[in-house]
C-alpha positions as CSV (number, residue, x, y, z in Angstrom):
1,X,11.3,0.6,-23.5
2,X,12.6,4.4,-23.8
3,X,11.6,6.1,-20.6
4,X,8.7,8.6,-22.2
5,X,10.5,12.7,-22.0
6,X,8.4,15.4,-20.1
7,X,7.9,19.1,-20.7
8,X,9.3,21.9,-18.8
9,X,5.9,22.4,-17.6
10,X,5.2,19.4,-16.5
11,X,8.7,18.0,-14.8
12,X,7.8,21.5,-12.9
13,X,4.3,20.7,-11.8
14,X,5.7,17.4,-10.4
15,X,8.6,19.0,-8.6
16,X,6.5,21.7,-7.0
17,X,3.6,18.9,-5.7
18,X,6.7,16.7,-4.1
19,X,8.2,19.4,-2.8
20,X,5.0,19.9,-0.6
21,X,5.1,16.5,-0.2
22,X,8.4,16.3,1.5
23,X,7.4,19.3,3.9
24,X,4.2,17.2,4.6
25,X,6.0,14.4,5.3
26,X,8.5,15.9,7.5
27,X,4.9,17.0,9.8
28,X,3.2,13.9,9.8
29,X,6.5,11.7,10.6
30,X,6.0,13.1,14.6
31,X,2.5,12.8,14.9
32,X,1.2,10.2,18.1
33,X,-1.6,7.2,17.6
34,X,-4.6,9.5,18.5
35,X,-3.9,12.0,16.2
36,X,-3.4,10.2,13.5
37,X,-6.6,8.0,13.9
38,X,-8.3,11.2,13.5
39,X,-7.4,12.2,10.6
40,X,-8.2,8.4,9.4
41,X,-11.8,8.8,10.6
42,X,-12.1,12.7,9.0
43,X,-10.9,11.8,5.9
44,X,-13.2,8.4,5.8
45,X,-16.1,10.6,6.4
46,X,-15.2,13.5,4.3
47,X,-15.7,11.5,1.0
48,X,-17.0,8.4,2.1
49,X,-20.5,9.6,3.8
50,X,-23.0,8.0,2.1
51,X,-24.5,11.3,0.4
52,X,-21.1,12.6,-1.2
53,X,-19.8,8.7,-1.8
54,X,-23.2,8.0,-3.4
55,X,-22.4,11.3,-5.8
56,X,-19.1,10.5,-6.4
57,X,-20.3,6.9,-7.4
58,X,-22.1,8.4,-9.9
59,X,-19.4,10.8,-11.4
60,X,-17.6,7.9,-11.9
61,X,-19.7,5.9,-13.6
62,X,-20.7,8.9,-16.2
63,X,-17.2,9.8,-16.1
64,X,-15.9,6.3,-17.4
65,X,-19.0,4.9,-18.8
66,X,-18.1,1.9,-17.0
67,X,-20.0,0.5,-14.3
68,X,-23.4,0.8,-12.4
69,X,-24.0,3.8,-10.2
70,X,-25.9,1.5,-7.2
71,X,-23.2,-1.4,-7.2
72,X,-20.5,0.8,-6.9
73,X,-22.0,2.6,-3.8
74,X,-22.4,-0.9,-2.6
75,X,-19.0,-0.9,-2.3
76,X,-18.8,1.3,0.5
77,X,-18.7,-1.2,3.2
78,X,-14.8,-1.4,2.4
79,X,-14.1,2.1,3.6
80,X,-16.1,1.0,6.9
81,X,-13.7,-2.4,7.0
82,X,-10.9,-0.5,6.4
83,X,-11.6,1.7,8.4
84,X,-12.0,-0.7,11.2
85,X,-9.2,-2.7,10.7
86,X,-6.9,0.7,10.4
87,X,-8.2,1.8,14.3
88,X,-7.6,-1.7,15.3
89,X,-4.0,-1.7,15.1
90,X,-0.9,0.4,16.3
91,X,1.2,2.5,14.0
92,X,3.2,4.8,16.1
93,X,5.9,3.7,18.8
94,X,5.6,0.0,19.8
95,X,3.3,-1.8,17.8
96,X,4.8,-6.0,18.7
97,X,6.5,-7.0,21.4
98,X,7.2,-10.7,21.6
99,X,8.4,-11.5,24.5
100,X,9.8,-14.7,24.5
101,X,12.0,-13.7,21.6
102,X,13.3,-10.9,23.1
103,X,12.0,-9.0,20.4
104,X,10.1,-5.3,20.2
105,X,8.7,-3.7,16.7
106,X,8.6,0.2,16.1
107,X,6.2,1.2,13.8
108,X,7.7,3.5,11.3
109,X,6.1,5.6,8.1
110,X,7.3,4.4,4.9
111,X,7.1,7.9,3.4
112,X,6.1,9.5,0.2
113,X,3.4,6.9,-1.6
114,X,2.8,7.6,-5.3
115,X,-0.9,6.1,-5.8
116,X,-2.3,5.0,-8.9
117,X,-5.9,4.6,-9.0
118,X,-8.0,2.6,-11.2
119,X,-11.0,3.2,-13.9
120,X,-13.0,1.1,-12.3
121,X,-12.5,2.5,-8.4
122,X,-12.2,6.1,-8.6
123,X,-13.8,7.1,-5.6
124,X,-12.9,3.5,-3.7
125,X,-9.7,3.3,-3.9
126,X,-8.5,6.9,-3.1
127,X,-10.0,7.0,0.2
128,X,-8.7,3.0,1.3
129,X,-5.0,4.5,0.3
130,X,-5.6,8.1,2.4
131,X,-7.1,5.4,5.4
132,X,-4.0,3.2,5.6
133,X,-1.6,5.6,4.5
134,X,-1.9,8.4,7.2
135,X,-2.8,5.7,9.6
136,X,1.1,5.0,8.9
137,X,2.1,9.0,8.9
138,X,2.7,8.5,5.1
139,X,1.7,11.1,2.3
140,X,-0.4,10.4,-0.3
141,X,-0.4,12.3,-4.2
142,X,-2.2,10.5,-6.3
143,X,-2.3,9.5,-9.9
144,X,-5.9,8.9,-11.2
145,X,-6.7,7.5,-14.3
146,X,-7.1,9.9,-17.5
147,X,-11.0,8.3,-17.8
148,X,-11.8,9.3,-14.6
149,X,-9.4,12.1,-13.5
150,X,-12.5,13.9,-12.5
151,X,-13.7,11.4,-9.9
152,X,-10.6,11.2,-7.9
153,X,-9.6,14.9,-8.3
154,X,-12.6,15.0,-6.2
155,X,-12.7,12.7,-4.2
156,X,-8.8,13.5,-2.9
157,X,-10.6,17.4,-2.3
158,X,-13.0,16.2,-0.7
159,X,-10.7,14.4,2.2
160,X,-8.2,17.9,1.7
161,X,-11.1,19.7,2.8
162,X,-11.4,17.3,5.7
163,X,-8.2,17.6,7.1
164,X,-8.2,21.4,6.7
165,X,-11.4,21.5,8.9
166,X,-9.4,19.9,11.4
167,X,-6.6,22.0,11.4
168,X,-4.3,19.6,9.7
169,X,-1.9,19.9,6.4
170,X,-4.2,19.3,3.5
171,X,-1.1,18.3,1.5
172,X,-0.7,14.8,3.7
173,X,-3.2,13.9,0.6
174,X,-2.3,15.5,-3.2
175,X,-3.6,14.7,-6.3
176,X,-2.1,15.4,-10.3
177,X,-4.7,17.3,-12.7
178,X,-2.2,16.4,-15.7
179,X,-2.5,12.2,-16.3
180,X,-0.4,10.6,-18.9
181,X,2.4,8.1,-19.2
182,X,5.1,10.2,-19.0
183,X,3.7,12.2,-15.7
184,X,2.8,8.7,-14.0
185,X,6.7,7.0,-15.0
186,X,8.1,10.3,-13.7
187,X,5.6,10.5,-10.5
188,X,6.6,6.2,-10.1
189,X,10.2,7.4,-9.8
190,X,9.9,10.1,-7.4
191,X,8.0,8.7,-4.4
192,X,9.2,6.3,-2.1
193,X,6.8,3.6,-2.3
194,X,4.1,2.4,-5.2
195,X,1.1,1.4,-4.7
196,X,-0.8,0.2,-7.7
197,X,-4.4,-1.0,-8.9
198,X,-4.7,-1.8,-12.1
199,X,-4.2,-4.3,-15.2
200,X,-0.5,-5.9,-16.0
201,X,1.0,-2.6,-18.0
202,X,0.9,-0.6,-14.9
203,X,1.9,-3.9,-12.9
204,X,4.9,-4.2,-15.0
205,X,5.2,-0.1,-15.1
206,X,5.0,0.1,-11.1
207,X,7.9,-3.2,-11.2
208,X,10.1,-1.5,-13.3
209,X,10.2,2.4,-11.9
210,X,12.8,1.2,-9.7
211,X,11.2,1.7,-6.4
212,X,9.3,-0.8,-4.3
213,X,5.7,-1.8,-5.5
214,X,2.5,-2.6,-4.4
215,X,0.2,-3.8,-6.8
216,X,-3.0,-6.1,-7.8
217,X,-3.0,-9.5,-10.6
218,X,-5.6,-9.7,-13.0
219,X,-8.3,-11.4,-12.4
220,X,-10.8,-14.7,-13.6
221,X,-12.9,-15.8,-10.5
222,X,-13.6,-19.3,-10.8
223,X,-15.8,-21.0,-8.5
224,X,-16.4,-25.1,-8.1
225,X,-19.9,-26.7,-7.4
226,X,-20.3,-29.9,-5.9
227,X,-22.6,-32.3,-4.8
228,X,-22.9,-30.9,-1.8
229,X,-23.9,-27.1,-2.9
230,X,-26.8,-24.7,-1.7
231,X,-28.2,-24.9,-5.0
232,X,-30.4,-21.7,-3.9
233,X,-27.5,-19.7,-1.7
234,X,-24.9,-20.4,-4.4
235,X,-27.1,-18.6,-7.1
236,X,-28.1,-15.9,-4.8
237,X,-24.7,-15.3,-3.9
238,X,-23.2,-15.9,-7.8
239,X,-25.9,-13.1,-9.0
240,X,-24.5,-11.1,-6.3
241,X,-20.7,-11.2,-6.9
242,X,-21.6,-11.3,-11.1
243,X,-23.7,-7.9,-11.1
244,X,-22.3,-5.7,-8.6
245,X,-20.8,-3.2,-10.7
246,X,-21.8,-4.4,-13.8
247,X,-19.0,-6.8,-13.1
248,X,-16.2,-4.6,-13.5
249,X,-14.3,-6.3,-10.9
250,X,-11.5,-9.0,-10.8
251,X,-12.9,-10.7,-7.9
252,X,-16.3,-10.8,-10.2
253,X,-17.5,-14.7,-11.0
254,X,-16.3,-15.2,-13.7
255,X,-16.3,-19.0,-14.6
256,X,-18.8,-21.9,-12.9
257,X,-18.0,-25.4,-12.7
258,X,-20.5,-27.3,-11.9
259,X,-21.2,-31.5,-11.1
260,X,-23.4,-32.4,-13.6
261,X,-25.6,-34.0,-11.2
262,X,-26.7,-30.5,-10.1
263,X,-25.9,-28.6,-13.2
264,X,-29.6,-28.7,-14.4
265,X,-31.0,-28.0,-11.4
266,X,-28.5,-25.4,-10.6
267,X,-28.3,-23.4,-14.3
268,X,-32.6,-23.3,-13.7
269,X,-31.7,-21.7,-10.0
270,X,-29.5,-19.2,-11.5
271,X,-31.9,-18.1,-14.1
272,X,-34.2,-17.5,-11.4
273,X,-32.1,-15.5,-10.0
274,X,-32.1,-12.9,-13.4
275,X,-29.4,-15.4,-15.1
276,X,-30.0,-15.4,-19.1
277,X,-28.8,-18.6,-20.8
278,X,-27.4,-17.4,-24.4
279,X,-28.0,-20.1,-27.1
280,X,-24.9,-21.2,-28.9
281,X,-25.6,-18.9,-31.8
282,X,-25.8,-15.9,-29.3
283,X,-22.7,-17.0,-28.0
284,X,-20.8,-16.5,-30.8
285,X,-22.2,-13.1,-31.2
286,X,-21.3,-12.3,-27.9
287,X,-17.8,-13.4,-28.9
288,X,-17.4,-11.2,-31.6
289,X,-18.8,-8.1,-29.8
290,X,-16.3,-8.6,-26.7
291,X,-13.2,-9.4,-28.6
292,X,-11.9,-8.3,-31.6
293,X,-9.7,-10.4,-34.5
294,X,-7.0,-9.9,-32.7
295,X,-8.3,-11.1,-29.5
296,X,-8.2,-7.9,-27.3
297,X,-11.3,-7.1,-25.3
298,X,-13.6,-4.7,-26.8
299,X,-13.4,-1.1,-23.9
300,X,-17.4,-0.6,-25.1
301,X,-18.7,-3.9,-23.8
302,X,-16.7,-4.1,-20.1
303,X,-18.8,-3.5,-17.2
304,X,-22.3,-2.8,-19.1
305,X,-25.8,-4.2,-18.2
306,X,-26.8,-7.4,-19.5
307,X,-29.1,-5.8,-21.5
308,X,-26.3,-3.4,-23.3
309,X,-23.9,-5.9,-23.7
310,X,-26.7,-8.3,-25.7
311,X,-27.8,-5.7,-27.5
312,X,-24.4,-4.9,-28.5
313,X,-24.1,-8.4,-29.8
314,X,-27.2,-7.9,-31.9
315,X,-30.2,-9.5,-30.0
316,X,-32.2,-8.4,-26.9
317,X,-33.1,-9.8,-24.1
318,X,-35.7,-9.7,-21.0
319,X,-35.0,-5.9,-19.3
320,X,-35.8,-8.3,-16.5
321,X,-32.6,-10.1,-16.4
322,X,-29.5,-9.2,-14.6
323,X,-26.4,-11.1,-16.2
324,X,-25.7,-13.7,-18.9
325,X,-24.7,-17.2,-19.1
326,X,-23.0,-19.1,-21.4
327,X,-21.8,-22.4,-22.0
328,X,-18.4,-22.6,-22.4
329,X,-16.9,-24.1,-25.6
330,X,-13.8,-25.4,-24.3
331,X,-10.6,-24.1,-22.1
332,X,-7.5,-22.8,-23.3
333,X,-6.3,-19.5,-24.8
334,X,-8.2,-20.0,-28.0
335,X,-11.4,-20.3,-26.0
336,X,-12.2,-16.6,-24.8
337,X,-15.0,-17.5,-22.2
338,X,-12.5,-19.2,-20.0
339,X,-10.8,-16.4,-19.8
340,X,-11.7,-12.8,-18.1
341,X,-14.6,-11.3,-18.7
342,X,-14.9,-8.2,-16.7
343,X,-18.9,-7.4,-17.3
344,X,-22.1,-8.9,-16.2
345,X,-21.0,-12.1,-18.3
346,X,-20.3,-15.8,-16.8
347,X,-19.1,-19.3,-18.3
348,X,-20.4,-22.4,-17.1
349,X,-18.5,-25.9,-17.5
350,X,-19.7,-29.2,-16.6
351,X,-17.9,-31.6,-14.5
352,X,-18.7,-35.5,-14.3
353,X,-17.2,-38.0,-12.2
354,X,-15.1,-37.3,-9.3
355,X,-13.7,-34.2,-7.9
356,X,-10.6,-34.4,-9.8
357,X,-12.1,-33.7,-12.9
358,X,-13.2,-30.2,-11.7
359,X,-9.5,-29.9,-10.0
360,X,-8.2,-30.1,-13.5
361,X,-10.8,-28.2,-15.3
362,X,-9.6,-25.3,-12.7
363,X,-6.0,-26.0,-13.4
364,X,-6.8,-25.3,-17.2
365,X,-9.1,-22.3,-16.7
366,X,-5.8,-20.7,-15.0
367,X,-3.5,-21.6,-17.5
368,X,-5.7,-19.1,-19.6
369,X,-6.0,-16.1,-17.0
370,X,-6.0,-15.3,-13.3
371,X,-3.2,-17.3,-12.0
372,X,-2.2,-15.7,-8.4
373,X,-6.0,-13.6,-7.9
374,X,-9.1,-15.7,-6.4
375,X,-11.0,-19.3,-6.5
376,X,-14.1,-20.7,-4.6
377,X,-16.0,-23.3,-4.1
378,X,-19.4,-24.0,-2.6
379,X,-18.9,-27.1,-0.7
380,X,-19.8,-28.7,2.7
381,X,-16.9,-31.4,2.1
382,X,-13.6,-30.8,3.8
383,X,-11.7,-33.2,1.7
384,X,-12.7,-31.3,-1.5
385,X,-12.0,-28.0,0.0
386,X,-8.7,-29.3,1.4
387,X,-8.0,-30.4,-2.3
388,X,-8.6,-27.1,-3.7
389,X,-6.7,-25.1,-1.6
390,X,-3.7,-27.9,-1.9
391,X,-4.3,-27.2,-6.1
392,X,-5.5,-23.8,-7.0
393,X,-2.6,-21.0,-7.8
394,X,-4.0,-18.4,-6.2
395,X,-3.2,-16.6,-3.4
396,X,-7.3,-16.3,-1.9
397,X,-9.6,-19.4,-1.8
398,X,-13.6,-18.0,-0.8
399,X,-15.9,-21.1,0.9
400,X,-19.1,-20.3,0.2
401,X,-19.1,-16.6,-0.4
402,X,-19.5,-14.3,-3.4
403,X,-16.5,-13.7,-4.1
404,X,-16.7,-10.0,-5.3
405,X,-17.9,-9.4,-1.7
406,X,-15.3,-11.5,0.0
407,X,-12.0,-11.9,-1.4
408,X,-11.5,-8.2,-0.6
409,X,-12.6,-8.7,3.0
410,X,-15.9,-8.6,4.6
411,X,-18.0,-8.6,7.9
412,X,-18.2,-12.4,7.6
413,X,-14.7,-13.5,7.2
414,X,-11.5,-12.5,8.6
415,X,-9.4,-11.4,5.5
416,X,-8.0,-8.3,6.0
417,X,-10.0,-5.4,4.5
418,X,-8.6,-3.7,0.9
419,X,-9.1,-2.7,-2.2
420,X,-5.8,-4.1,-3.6
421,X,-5.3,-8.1,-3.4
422,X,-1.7,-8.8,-4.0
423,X,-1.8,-12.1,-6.2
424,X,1.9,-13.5,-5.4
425,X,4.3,-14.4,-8.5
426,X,1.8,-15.9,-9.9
427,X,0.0,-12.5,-11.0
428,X,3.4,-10.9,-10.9
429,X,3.1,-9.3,-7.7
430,X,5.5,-9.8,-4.2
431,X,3.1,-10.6,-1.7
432,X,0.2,-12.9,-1.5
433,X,-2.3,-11.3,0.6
434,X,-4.7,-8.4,0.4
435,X,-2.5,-5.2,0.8
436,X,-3.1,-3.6,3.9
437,X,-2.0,-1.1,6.7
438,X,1.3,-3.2,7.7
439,X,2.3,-2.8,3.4
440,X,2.3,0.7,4.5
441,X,4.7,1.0,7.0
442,X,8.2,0.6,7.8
443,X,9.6,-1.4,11.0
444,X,12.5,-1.2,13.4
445,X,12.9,-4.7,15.5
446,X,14.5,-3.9,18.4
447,X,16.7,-7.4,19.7
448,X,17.5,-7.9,23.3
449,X,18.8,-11.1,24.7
450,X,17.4,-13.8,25.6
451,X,18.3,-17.7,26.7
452,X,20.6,-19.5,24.1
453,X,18.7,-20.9,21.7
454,X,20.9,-23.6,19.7
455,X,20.2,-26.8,19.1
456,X,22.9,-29.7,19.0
457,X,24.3,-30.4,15.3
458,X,23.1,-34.3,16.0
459,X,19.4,-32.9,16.5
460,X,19.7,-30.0,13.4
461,X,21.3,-32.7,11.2
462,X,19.2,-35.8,12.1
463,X,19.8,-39.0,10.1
464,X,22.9,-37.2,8.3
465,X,24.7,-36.1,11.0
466,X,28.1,-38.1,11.5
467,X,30.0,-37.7,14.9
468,X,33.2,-38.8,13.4
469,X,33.3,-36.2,10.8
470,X,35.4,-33.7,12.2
471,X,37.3,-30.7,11.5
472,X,41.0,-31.3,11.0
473,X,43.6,-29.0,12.1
């Protein structure tokens, strides 16, 4: 694809933010530990203080018309993980020494990051990148997206104004007013490292600017019930993960499959817990109003209520209830409910027999969507855990958890805090993990000596080696 042409106008605009950038750069690149774990906290507070994140939640949501203004402030608690997992660990000078290896790591910045932020995070994601990436003496100018350009403009201000109350640069942290896809190729090009949330265009955009990438895999969270499920802590926790946000997120639950000596039980749990089971005439209405004929997914239905979503479908339902179910008709591309659904929307499949059945049931609900992102399972069996994590292509597993709370880190599990989850090849990405402080950061290994370390060629080649088989002069 022909690389998109700016204007005068524009290539200057870009020119005159980088150059600001490089003399930011040049500052921040000789700053110490304590220093720059101020301006991590300043700039954490700055926008994310519960009174301007809670306003900036809400200029996103009217911004984008996407979303729910109370589940998006519930996201908060990843600028506090962040947060604590960024003051945690070294940046500056040594940060590893291992010394039986001989072996010493220097923390270095990676440089210029060109950040592109997402529809759906707009205030989130901005102030995770300015956390991490000044935590690494890196400088930050963002891209937003053109449906919330508002939001971020903002938010990125806000944490300017921060660091300028502190007597620091304010242009460690830039944002462009001008968004379209010849600015963002152009802006891809021109930093030093990319870091990108969004869906696979930018992915492939980010992959092919010719400088290193960070970005996220699409998403189509599937979790496993078995026999041995909470019936009443798995439905709590899927209405949590389903509705926060209206669903808008890729770790969302997206797809149950459930033992069928449960699934009774367990489909009556969930609709106490604000669940609304479509009939199989509303489910093809529901069809038509999230896809159209040519199978791409309607922008007007994504991240709406329940009650929006139905109605857009042409029925109402209870203003009581807080997401929709529906039985899925089959897997496989031609089958859209196994696929993403990214709103307050969930499948349910069946499962009988043994556990293999819902291994392969998982194995075909990838092979529609998701490969590389997230899977769960509510289970107290270790073998079926064991099997899952053995099966599933994907690069996070959650036991137990709702997975739009925990695949991106939480309080009650160890994964490392973010708002980007790198999905490995799978989702077309280059790491598998959540992208964090250390995908920030350059290193220098220093090597010293240490005792020979070299085993015989009889031990390294085992059964093959054969002594006789020797060089001939």
């Amino acid at each position: 694809m022909a690389k998109r042409e700016l204007t005068a106008e524009q290539r200057n605009a870009l020119e005159k933010i980088f150059e600001r950038a490089r003399a930011a750069e040049k500052i921040i690149e000789n700053y110490d530990q304590e220093r720059v774990d101020r301006m991590c906290r300043c700039v954490a507070w700055a926008a994310g203080n519960p009174r301007d994140f809670d306003r900036l939640c809400k200029m996103g949501v009217e911004e984008s018309g996407a979303g729910d203004w109370s589940g998006r402030f519930g996201k908060r608690h990843k600028i506090l993980g962040v947060l604590r997992d960024a003051l945690r660990q070294k940046s500056v000078g040594v940060i590893e020494v291992l010394p039986e290896k001989g072996l010493v790591r220097y923390g270095k910045p990676a440089g210029v990051i060109s950040s592109l932020i997402p529809m759906t995070n707009p205030e989130l994601t901005p102030i995770v990148t300015a956390i991490y990436a000044l935590k690494a003496r890196d400088v930050v100018v963002f891209s937003p997206h053109p449906k919330t350009k508002k939001t971020t403009f903002e938010v990125v201000e806000k944490m300017r104004q921060g660091l300028r109350s502190i007597g620091e640069p304010e242009d460690f942290l830039q944002c462009i007013s001008e968004v379209n896809m010849a600015v963002v190729e152009e802006l891809m090009t021109m930093g030093d490292l990319i870091m990108a949330t969004g869906g696979p265009a930018m992915t492939r955009a980010a992959h092919s600017s010719g400088k290193p990438a960070y970005c996220s895999g699409a998403g189509n969270a599937t979790m496993i019930f078995d026999e041995t499920t909470d019936i009443e802590v798995a439905a709590r926790n899927t209405r949590t993960s389903k509705t926060s946000d209206f669903g808008s997120g890729c770790s969302a639950d997206g797809n149950l499959i459930i033992y069928g000596g449960i699934y009774d039980t367990m489909v009556a749990q969930l609709q106490k817990e604000g669940g609304y089971l479509a009939t199989d005439e509303q489910r093809e209405m529901l069809k038509k109003a999230m896809w159209d004929e040519e199978g791409h997914r309607i922008v007007d239905t994504v991240a709406v209520s329940p009650q929006k979503l139905c109605r857009a479908a042409g029925f109402e339902i209870p203003e009581d209830r807080k997401f929709v179910m529906v039985v899925g008709d089959g897997i496989g591309k031609e089958y859209k409910f196994s696929g993403e659904k990214l709103t307050t929307l969930l499948a349910l499949f069946r499962y009988e027999g043994d556990f293999e059945n819902a291994l392969n049931m998982m194995d075909e609900i990838y092979k529609v969507g998701g490969r590389g992102h997230s899977c769960g399972i509510y289970s107290h069996n270790e073998e079926h855990i064991h099997a899952l994590a053995l099966r599933a292509p994907v690069t996070r597993i959650m036991v137990r958890q709702p997975q739009s709370k925990a695949n991106a880190g939480s309080a009650n599990n160890g994964m490392p805090m973010t708002s980007s989850m790198g999905c490995g090849t799978w989702g077309g990405n280059q790491v598998s993990e959540n992208i964090a402080l250390k995908h920030y950061m350059n290193s220098t290994w220093v090597a010293k000596p240490i005792l020979t370390d070299a085993p015989s060629e009889e031990v390294l080649f085992g059964e093959f080696y054969d002594p006789t088989n020797k060089r001939e002069v």
